[in-house]
C-alpha positions in Angstrom: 0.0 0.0 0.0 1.8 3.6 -0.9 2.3 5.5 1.7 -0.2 8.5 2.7 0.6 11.8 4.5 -1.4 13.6 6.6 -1.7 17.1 8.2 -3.0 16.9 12.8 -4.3 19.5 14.4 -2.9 20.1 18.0 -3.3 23.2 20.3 0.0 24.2 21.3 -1.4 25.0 25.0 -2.8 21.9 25.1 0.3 19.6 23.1 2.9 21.4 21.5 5.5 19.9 18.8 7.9 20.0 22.2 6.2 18.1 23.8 6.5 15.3 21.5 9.9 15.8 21.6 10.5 15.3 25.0 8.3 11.9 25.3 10.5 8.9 25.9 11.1 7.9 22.4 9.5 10.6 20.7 6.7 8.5 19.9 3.3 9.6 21.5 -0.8 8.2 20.8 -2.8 11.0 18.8 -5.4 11.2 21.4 -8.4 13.4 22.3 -10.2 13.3 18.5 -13.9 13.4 19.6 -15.2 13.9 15.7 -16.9 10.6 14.5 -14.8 11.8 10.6 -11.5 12.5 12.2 -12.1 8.9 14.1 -13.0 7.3 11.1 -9.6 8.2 9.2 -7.8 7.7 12.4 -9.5 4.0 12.7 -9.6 3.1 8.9 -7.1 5.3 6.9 -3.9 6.0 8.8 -1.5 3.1 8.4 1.9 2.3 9.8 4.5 4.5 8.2 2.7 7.2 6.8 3.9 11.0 7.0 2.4 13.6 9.5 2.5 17.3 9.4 2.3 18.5 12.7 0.0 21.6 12.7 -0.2 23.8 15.4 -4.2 25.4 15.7 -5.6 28.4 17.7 -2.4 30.3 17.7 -0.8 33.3 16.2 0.1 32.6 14.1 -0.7 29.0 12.8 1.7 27.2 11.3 3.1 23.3 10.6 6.0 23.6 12.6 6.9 19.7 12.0 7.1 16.3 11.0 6.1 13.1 12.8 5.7 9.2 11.4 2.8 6.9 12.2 4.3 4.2 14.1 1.1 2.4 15.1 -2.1 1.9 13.1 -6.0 2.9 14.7 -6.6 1.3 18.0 -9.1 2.3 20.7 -8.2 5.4 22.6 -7.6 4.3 26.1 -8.6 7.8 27.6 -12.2 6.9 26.6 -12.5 4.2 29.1 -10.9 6.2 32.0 -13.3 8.1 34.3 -10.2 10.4 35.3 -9.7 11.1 31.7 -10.3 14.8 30.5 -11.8 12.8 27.3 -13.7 10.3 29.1 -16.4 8.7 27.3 -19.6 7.3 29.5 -21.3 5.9 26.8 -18.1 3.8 25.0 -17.4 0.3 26.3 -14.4 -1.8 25.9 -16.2 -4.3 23.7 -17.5 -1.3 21.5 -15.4 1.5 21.4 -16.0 4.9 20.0 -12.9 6.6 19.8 -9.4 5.9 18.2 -5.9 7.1 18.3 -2.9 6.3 16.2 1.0 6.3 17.9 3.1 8.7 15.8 6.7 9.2 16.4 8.9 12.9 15.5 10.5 12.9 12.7 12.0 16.9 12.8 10.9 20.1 14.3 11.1 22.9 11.0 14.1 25.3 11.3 10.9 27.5 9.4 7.4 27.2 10.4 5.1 27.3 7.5 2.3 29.9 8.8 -1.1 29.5 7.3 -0.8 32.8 5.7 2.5 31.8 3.9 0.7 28.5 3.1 -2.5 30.3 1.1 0.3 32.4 -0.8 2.0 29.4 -2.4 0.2 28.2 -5.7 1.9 24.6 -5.2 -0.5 24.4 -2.7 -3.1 24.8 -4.7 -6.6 22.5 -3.8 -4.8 22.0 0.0 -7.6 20.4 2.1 -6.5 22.8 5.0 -6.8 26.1 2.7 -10.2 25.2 1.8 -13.1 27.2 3.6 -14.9 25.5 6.1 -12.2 23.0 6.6 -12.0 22.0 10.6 -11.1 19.0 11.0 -8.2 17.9 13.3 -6.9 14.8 11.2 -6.8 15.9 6.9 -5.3 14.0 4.1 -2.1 15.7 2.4 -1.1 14.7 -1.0 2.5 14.7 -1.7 3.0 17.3 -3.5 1.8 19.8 -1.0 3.4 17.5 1.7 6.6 18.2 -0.4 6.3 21.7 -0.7 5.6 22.4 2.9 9.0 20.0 4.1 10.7 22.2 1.8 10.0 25.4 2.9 10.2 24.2 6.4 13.7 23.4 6.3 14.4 26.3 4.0 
């Protein structure tokens, strides 16, 4: 199967590119996606080996300020299942769950950020699920020639 790329959302208050780098391993499960089509990528799309552009949302500015690698395919999202759990889901049950994560690992932080703004002045970017209006979602597929385009001006 070719390999797919991908662009996740993730707050930098909440978990910040750095963050990831300082997990043992630098490997960490994409948690916390409460949207039934960000699960269903997450659970059916996202496969072992694919390329991430880590995207950091609701910030000035916003930018993809890295790369990661999916190192583990969909799997139930433990946090579900744990009444302590800021994302604690009553209603899913170990037998049926709702929710799904995927383990991703850093691959680099950019040298160059690639704000949002740069990113809807470049025409090779053209037709970029992110750029479109009304796009929200936390997990969106990339092709690779935008996912090119954005590692290249991120290591400028």
């Amino acid at each position: 199967m070719p390999k797919k790329y991908w662009l996740f959302k993730s707050e930098p208050d909440v978990y910040p590119i750095e963050a990831l780098a300082k997990e043992k391993g630098q490997t960490t499960l994409w948690d916390g996606i409460r949207n039934y089509q960000a699960r269903n990528t997450l659970r059916d799309d996202v496969q072992v080996g694919d390329g991430v552009l880590f995207y950091h949302s609701r910030v000035n500015p916003m930018a993809v300020v890295g790369t990661a690698t999916v190192t583990r395919a969909g799997y139930p999202d433990p946090t579900q299942f744990d009444p302590k759990a800021k994302k604690y889901d009553a209603k899913a049950k170990p037998e049926e769950p709702t929710w799904y994560v995927v383990d991703i690992k850093l691959d680099e932080i950019f040298e160059n950020p690639v704000t949002l703004k740069e990113m809807r002045e470049m025409k090779a970017l053209d037709g970029m699920v992110l750029l479109q209006k009304g796009s929200r979602l936390s997990v969106q597929p990339v092709n690779k020639k935008h996912w090119t385009a954005i590692n290249k001006r991120g290591m400028g």
